[in-house]
Backbone as CSV, one residue per row, in Angstrom:
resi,resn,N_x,N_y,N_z,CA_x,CA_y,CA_z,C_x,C_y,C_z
1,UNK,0.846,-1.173,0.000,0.000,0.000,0.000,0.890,1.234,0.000
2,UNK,1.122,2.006,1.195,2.123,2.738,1.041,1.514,4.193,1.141
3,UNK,1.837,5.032,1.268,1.510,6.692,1.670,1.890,7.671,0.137
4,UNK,0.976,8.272,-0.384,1.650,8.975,-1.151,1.788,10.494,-0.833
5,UNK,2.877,11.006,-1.778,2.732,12.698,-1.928,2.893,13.293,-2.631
6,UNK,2.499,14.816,-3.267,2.360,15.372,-4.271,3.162,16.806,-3.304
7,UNK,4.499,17.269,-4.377,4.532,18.270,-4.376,4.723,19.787,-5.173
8,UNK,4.526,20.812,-5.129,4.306,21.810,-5.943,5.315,22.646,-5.601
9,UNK,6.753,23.032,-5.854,7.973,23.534,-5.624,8.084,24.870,-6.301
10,UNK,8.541,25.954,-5.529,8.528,26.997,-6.612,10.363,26.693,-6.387
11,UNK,10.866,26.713,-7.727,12.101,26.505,-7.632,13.251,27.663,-7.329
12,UNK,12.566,29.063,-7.644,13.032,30.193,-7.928,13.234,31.085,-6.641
13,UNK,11.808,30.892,-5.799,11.850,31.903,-4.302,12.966,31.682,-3.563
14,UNK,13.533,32.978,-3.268,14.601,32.747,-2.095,14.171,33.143,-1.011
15,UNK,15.326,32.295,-0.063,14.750,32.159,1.218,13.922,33.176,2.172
16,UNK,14.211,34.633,1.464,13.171,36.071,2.107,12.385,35.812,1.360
17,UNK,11.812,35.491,0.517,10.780,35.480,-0.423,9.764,34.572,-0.080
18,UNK,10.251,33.079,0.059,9.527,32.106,0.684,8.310,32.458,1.224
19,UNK,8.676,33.233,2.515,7.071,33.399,3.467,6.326,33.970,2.769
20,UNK,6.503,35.162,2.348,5.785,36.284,0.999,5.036,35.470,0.351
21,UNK,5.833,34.907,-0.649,5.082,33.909,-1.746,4.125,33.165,-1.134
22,UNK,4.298,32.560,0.007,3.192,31.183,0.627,1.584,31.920,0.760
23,UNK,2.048,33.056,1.272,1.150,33.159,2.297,-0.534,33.400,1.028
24,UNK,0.054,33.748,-0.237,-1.749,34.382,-1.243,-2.029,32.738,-1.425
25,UNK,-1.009,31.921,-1.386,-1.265,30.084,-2.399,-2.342,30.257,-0.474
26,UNK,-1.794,30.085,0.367,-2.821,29.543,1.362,-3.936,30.118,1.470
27,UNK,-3.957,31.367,1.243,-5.074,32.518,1.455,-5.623,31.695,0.524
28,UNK,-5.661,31.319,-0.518,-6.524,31.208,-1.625,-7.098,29.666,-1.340
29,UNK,-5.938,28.834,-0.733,-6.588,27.475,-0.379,-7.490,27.208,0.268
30,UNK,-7.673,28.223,1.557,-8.158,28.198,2.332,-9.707,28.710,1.986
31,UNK,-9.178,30.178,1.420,-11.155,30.332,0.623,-11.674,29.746,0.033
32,UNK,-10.802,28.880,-1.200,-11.816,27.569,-1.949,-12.407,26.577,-0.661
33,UNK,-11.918,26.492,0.338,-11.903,25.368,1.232,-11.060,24.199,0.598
34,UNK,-9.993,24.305,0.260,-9.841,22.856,-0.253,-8.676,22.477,1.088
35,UNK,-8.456,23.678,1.837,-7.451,23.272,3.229,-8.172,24.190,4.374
36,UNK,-7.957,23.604,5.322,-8.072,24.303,6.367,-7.479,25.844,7.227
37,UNK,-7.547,26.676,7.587,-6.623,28.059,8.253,-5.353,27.269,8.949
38,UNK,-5.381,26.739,10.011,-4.446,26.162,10.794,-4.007,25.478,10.737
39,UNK,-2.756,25.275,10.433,-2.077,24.269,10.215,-1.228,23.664,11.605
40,UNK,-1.450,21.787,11.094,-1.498,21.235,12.668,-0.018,20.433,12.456
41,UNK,0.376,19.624,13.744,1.117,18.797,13.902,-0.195,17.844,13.582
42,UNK,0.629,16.667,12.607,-0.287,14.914,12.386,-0.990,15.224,11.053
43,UNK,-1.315,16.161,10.570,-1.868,15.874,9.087,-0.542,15.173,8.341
44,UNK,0.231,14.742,7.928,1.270,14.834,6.729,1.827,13.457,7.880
45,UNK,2.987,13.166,6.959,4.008,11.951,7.460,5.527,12.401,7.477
46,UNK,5.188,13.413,8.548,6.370,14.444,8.601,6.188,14.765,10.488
47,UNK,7.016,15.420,10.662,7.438,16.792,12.068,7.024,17.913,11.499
48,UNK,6.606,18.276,10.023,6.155,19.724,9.633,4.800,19.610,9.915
49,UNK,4.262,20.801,10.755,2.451,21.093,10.802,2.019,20.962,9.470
50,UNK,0.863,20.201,8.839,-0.100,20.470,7.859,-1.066,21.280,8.306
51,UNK,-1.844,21.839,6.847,-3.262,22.156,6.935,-4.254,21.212,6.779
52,UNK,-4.992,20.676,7.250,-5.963,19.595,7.386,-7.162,20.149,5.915
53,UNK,-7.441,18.936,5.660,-8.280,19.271,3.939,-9.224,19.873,4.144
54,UNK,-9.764,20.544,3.916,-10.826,21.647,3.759,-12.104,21.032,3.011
55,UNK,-13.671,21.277,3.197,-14.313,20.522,2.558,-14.364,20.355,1.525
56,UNK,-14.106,20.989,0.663,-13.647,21.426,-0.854,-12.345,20.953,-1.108
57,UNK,-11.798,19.965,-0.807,-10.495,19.798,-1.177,-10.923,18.925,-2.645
58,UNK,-11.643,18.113,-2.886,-12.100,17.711,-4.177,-11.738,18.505,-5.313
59,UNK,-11.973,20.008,-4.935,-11.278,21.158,-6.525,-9.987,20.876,-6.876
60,UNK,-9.099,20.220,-6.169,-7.801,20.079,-6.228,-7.207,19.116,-7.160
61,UNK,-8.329,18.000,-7.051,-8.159,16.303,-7.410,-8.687,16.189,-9.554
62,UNK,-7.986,15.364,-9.822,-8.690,14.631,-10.683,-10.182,14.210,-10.379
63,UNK,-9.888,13.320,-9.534,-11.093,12.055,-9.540,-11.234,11.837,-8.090
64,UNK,-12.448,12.342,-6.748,-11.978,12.712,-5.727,-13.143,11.390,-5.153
65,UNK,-13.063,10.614,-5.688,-13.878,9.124,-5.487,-13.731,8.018,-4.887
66,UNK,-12.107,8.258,-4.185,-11.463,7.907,-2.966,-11.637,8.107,-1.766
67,UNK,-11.037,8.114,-0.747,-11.273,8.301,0.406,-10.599,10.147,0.349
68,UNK,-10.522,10.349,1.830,-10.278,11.689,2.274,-8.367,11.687,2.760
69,UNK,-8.021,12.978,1.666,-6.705,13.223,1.568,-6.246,13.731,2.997
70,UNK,-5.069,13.652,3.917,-4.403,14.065,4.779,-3.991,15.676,3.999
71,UNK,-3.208,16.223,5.096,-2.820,18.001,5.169,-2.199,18.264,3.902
72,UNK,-1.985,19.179,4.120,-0.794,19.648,3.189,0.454,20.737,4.084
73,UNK,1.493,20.038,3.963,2.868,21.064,4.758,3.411,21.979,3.697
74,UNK,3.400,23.026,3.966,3.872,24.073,3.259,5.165,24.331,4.172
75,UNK,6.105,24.467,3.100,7.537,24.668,3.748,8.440,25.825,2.765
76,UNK,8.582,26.743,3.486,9.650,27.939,3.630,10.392,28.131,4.224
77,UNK,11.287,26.962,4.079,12.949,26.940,4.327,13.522,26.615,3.294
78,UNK,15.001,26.433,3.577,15.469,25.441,3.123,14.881,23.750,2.744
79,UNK,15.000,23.295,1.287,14.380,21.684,1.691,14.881,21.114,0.304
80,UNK,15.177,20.212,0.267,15.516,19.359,-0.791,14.012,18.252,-0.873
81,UNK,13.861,18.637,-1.883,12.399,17.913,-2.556,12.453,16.750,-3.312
82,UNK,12.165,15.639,-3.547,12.360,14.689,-4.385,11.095,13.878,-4.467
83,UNK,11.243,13.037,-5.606,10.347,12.412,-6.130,10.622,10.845,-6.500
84,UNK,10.127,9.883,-6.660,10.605,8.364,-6.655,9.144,8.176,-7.567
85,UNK,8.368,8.492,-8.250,7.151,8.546,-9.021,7.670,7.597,-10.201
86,UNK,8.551,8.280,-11.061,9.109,7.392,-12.252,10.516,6.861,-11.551
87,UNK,10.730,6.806,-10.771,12.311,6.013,-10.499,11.990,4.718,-11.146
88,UNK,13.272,4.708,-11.770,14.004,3.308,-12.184,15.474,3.539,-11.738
89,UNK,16.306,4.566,-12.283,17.106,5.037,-12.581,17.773,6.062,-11.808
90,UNK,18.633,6.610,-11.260,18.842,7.749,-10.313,18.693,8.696,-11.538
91,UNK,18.577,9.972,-10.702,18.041,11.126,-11.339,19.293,11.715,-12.329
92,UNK,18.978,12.310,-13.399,19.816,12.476,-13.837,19.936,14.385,-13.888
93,UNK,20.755,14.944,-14.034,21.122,16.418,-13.801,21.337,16.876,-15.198
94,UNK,20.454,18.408,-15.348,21.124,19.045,-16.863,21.587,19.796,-16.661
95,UNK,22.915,20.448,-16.834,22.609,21.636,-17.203,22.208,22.424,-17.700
96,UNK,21.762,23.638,-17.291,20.914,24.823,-17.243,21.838,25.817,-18.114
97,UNK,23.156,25.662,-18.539,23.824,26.681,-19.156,24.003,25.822,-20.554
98,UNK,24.666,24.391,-20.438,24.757,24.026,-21.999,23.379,22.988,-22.288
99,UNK,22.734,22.205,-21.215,21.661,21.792,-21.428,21.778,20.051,-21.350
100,UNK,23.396,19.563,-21.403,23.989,18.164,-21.336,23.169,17.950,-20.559
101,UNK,23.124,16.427,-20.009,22.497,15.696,-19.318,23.547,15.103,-18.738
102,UNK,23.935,14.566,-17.452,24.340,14.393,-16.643,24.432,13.220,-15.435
103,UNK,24.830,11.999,-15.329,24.510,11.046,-15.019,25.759,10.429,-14.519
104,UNK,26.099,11.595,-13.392,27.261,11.252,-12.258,26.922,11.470,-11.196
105,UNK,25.997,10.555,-10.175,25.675,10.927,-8.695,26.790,11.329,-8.062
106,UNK,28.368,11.327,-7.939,28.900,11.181,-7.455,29.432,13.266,-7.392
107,UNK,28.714,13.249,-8.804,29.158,14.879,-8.818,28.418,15.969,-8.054
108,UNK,27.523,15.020,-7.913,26.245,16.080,-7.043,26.441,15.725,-5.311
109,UNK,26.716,14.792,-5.519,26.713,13.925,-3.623,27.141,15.112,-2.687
110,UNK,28.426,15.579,-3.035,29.301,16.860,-1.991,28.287,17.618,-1.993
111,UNK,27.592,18.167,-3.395,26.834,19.567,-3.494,25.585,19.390,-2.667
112,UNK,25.573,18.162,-2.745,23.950,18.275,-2.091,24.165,18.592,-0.542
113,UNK,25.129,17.456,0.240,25.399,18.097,1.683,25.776,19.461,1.917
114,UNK,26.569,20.033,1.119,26.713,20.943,0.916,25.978,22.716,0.947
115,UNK,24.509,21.906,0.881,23.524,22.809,-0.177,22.703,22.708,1.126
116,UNK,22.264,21.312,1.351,21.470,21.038,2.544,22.044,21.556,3.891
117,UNK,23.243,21.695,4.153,23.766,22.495,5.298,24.294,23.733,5.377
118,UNK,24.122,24.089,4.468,24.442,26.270,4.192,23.574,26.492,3.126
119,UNK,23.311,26.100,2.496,22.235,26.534,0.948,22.555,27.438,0.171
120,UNK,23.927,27.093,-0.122,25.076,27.281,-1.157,26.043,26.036,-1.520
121,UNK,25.620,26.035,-2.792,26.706,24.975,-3.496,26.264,25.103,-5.242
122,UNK,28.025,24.887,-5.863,28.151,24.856,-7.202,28.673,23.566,-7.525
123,UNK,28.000,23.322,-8.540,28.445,21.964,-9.354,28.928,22.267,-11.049
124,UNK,30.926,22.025,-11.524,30.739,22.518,-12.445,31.081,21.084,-13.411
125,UNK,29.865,21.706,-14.363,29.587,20.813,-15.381,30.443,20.496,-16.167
126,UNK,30.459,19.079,-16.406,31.567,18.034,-16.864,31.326,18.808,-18.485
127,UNK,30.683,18.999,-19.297,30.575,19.170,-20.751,30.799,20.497,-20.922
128,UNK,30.188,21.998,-19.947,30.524,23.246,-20.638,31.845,23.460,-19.899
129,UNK,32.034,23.434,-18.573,32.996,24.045,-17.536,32.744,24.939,-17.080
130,UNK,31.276,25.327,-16.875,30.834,25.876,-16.288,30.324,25.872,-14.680
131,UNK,30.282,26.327,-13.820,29.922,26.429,-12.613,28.294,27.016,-12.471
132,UNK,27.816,25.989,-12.128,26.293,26.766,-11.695,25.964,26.240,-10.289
133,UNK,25.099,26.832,-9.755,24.671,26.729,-8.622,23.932,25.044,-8.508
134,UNK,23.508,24.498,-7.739,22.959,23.341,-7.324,21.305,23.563,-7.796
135,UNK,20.719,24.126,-7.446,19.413,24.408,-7.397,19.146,24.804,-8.507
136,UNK,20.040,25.332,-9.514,19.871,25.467,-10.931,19.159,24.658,-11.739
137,UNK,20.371,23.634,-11.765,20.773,22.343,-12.547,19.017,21.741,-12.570
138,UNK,18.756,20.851,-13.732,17.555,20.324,-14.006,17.280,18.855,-13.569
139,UNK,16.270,18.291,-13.565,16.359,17.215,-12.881,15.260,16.323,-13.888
140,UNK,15.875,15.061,-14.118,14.899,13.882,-15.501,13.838,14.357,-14.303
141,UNK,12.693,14.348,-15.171,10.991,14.020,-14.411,10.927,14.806,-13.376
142,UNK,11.953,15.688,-13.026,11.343,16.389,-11.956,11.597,15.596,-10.706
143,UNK,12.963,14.878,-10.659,13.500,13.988,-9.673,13.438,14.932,-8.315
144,UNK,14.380,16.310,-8.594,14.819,16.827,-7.404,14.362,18.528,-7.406
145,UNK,14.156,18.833,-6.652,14.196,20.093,-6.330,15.034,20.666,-4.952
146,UNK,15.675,21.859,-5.329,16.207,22.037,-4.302,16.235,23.445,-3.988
147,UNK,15.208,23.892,-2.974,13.981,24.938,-2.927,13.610,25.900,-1.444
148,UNK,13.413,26.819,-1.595,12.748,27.516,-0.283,11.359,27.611,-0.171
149,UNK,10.850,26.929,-1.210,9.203,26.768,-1.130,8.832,25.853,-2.012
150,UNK,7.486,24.990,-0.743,7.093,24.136,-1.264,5.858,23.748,-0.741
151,UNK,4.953,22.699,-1.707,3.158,22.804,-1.237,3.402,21.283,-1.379
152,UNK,3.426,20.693,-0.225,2.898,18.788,-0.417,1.999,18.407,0.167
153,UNK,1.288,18.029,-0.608,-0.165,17.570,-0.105,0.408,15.727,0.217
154,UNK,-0.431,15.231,1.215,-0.308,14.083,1.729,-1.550,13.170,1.356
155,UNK,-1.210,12.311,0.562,-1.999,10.916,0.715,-3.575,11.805,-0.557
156,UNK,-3.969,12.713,-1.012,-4.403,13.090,-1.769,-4.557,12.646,-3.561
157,UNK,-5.460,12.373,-3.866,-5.743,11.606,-5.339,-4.907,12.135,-5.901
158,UNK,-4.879,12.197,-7.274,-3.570,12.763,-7.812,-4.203,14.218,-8.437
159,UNK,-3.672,15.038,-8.316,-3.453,16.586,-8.033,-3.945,17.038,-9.779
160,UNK,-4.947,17.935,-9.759,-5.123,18.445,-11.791,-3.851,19.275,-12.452
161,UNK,-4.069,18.983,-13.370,-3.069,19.818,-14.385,-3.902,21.299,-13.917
162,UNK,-5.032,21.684,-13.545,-5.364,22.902,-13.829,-5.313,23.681,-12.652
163,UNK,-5.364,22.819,-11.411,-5.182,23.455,-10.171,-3.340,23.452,-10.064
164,UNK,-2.971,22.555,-10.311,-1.338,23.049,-10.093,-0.995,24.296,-11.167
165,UNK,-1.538,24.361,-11.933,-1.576,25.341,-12.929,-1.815,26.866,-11.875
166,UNK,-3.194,26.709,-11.619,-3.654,27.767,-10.457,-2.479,28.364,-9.392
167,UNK,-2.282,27.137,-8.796,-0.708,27.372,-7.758,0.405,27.923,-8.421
168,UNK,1.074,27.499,-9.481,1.772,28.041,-10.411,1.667,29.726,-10.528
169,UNK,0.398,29.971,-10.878,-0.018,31.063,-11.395,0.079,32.417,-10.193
170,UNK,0.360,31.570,-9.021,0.689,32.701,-7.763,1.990,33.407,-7.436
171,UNK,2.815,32.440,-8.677,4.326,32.445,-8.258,4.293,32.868,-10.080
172,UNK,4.352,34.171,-10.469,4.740,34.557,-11.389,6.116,34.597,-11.612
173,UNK,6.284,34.500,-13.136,7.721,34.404,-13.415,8.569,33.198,-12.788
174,UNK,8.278,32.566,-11.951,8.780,31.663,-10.960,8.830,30.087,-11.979
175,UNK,9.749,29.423,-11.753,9.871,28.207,-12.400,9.513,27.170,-11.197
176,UNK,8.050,26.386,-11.580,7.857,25.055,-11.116,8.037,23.791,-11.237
177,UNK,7.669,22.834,-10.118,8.282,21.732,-10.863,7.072,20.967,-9.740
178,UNK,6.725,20.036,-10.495,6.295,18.891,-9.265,6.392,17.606,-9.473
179,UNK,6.629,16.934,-8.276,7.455,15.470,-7.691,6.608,14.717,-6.904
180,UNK,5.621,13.921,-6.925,4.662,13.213,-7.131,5.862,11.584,-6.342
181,UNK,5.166,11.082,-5.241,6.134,9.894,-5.012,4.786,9.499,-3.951
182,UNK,5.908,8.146,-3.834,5.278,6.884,-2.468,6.294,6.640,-1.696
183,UNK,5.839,6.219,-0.266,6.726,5.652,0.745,6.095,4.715,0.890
């Protein structure tokens, strides 16, 4: 069986930006009802408070003919985001300056501790020689994100093209990504 999650990453907000950005996506969740105002400890399969689903959380869903979705944790920190949805394969990295594709875990491994414990790190690419930041770099399927904001809904049907669209649409100019997985 297993727990799923859906998340909605703005890849672009920095870490002052984060709270800013969150706060119209909740305002707005919260008036559709599709989440609750308060966000608790125990919605999600985390230590982060969720917002508990709102009666309207159905606007969110494809096909809402399932049972009833757990919270959603909204996080404005630091967070490395990932996804295991299409895993077969470890994720593979593009660059963002020549566009190669990239398929050396070993080049990212430093950057990521790195990134995850100061939230600064460069990885320079084996094909241009270029140096870009970590959080740049692209990820097959939307493996990784590595982000100061993020919307994961817990255990929820699977999420519309038109409402992530909606969420999207709060974070102008902003590059999204979402990472869809099971535990």
């Amino acid at each position: 069986m297993g727990d799923t999650f859906q998340t909605i990453v703005d890849r672009d907000a920095t870490p002052e930006d984060a709270p800013r950005l969150a706060r119209p996506v909740v305002d707005w969740l919260v008036a559709e009802g599709i989440v609750l105002a308060g966000a608790e400890p125990g919605w999600a399969l985390s230590d982060h408070p969720a917002h508990p689903p709102g009666p309207h959380w159905h606007k969110a869903v494809e096909d809402a003919r399932w049972g009833a979705p757990e919270g959603v944790a909204v996080y404005t920190e630091r967070h490395i985001f990932w996804s295991n949805y299409n895993a077969g394969d470890s994720p593979t990295g593009s660059c963002p300056r020549c566009g190669t594709a990239v398929d050396e875990p070993s080049l990212f491994s430093d950057a990521t501790t790195r990134w995850h414990e100061t939230g600064k790190a460069d990885v320079a690419c084996p094909a241009c020689a270029e140096t870009v930041p970590l959080e740049a770099w692209n990820w097959s399927d939307d493996h990784l994100a590595f982000a100061h904001l993020g919307f994961e809904f817990w255990n929820w049907p699977w999420l519309s093209k038109e409402f992530r669209a909606r969420v999207a649409g709060f974070l102008p100019g902003h590059r999204t990504a979402f990472l869809p997985g099971k535990i």
